[in-house]
C-alpha positions as a printed Julia matrix, in Angstrom:
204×3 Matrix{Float64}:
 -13.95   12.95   36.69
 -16.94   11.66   38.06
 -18.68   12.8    41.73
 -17.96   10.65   44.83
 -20.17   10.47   48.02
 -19.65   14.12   49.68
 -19.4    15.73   46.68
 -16.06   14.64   46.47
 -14.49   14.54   42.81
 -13.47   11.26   42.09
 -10.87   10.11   39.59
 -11.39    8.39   36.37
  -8.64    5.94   35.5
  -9.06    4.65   31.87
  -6.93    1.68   30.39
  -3.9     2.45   28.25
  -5.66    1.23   25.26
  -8.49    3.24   26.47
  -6.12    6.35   26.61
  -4.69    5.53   23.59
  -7.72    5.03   22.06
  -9.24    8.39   22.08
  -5.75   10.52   21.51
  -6.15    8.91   17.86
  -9.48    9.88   17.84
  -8.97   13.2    18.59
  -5.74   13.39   16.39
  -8.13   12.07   13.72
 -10.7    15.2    14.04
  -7.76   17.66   14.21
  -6.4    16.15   11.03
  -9.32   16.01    9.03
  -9.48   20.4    10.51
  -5.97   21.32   10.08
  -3.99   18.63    8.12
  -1.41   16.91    9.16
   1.28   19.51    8.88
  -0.16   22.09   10.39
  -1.63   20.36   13.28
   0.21   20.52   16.54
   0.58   18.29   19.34
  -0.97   21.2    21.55
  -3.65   20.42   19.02
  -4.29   16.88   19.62
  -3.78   16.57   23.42
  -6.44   19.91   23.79
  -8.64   18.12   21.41
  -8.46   14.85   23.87
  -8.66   16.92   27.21
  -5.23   15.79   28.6
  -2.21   16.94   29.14
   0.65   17.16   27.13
   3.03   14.98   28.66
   0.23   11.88   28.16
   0.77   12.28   24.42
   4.72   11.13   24.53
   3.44    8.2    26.62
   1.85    6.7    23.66
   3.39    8.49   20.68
   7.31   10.19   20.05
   6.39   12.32   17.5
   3.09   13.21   15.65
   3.85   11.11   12.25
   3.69    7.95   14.39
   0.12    9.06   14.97
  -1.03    9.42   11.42
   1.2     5.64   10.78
  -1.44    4.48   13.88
  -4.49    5.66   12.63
  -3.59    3.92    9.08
  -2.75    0.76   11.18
  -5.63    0.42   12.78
  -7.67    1.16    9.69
  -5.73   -1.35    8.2
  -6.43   -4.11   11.09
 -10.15   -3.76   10.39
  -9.52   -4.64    6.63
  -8.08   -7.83    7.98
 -10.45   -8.74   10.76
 -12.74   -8.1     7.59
 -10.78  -10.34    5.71
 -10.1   -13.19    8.04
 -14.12  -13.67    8.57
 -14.09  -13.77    4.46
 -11.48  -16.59    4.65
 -12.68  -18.32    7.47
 -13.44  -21.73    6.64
 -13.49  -21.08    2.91
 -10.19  -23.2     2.08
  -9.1   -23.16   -0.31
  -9.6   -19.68   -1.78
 -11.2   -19.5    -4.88
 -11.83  -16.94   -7.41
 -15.31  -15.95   -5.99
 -13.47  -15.24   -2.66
 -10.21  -14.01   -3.5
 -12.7   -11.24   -5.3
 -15.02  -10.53   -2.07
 -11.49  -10.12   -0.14
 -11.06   -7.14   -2.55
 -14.54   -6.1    -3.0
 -14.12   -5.37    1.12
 -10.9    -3.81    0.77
 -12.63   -1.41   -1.81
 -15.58   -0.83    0.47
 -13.32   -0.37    3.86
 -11.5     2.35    1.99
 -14.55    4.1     0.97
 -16.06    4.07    4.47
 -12.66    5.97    5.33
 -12.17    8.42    3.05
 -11.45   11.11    5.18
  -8.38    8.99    6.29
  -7.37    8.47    2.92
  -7.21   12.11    2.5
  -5.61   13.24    5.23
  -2.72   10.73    5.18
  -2.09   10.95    1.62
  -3.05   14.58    1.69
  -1.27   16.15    3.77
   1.2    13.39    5.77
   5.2    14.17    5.6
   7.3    11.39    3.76
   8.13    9.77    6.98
   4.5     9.01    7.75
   4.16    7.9     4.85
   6.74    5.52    5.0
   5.34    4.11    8.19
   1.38    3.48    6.25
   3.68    1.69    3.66
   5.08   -0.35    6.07
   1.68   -1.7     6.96
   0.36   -2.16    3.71
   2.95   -4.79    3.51
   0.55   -6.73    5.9
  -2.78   -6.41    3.46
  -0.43   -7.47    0.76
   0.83  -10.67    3.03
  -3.04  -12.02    2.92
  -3.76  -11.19   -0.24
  -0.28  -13.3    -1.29
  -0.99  -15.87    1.17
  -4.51  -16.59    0.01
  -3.67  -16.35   -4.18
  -0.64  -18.84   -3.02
  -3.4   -21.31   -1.0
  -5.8   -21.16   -4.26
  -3.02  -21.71   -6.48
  -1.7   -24.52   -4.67
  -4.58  -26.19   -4.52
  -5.61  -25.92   -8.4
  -8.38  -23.36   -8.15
  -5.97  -20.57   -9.19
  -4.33  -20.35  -12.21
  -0.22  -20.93  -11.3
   1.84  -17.92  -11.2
   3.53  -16.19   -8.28
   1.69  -14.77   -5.84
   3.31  -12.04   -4.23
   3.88  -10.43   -7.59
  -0.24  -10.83   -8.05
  -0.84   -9.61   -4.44
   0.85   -6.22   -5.33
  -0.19   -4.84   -8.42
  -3.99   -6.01   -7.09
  -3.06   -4.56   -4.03
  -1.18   -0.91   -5.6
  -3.66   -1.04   -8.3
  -6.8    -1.0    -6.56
  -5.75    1.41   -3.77
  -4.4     3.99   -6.42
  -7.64    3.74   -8.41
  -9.48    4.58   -5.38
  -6.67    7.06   -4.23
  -7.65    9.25   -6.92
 -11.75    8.37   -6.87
 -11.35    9.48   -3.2
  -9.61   12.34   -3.78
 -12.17   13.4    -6.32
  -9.7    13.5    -9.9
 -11.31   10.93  -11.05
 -14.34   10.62  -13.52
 -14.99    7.41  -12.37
 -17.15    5.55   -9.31
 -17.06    3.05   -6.83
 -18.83    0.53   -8.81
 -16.49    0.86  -11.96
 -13.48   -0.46   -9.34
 -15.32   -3.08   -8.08
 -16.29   -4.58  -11.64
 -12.82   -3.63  -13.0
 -10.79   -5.41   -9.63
 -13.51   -8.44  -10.04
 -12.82   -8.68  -14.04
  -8.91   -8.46  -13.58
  -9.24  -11.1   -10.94
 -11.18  -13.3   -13.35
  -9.27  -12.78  -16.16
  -6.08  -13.41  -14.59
  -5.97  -15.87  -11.57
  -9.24  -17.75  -12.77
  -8.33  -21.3   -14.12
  -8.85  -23.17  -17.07
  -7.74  -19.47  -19.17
């Protein structure tokens, strides 16, 4: 709250998304402190300085948290992705390869996302980040099905290609993230841009 003429408190009203907003945010820090399964409501709504009841406004249960924060890491992969495809029709190899190059470097920035949710999330959250993977994998389809159509992409099916890609990749940096593997960030990138070429590129 914020002081009024007199002295007088006066009350902040933020927007729903506003709200919304930073109860992720703080669920996020209390996460990346506690885990997921040991984390508390309590937890989250203490962390975001409201009360209790706000939570259930927004959220029924504390897995459809950790499925929001994944969607709305996911979201920025495709804003990311939609400025890569914008006006670049049809895609080619060289784009359909910066599309993943991003999705490798989005993860990365969020790490600490990757490793809470497939850390320490429940099967049910889980569930719910798979469900909106799905929509990463619809681009990625989308666009090899465009470039294919169009000649620049070797013919095959798409959806099939958009998933192991998809699986492949995010595994491969699943366990770079989670530090098991003897491997870097660079060796995905060549190795996702060399299966892409090797693959999808025409004239093979």
């Amino acid at each position: 709250m914020s002081r009024g003429l007199g002295g007088t408190r006066k009350r902040v009203v933020k927007s729903a998304g506003e709200r919304r907003a930073e109860l992720l945010d703080a669920a996020l820090d209390v996460f990346a402190e506690r885990g997921v399964t040991d984390a508390t409501v309590s937890d989250i709504t203490t962390r975001a300085q409201v009360a209790k009841g706000t939570f259930y406004l927004y959220f029924s249960a504390k897995e459809q948290v950790v499925a929001a924060l994944w969607e709305r890491y996911v979201a920025g992969y495709l804003d990311l992705a939609e400025d890569v495809l914008k006006d670049r029709t049809p895609p080619h190899v060289q784009v359909l390869t910066e599309l993943l190059e991003r999705l490798i470097e989005h993860a990365v920035e969020h790490a600490d996302l990757h490793r809470i949710v497939y850390g320490s999330a429940d099967a049910k959250a889980l569930a719910l980040c798979a469900e909106t993977n799905q929509r990463v994998i619809g681009v990625l389809a989308e666009a090899i099905e465009r470039g294919m159509t169009a000649g620049v992409l070797r013919p095959g099916a798409p959806e099939v290609f958009a998933r192991i890609l998809y699986h492949g990749a995010h595994a491969a940096l699943h366990d770079l993230i989670s530090g098991t593997a003897s491997y870097g960030r660079d060796d995905v990138v060549a190795t996702v841009r060399a299966i892409v070429h090797q693959t999808l590129g025409p004239g093979r």
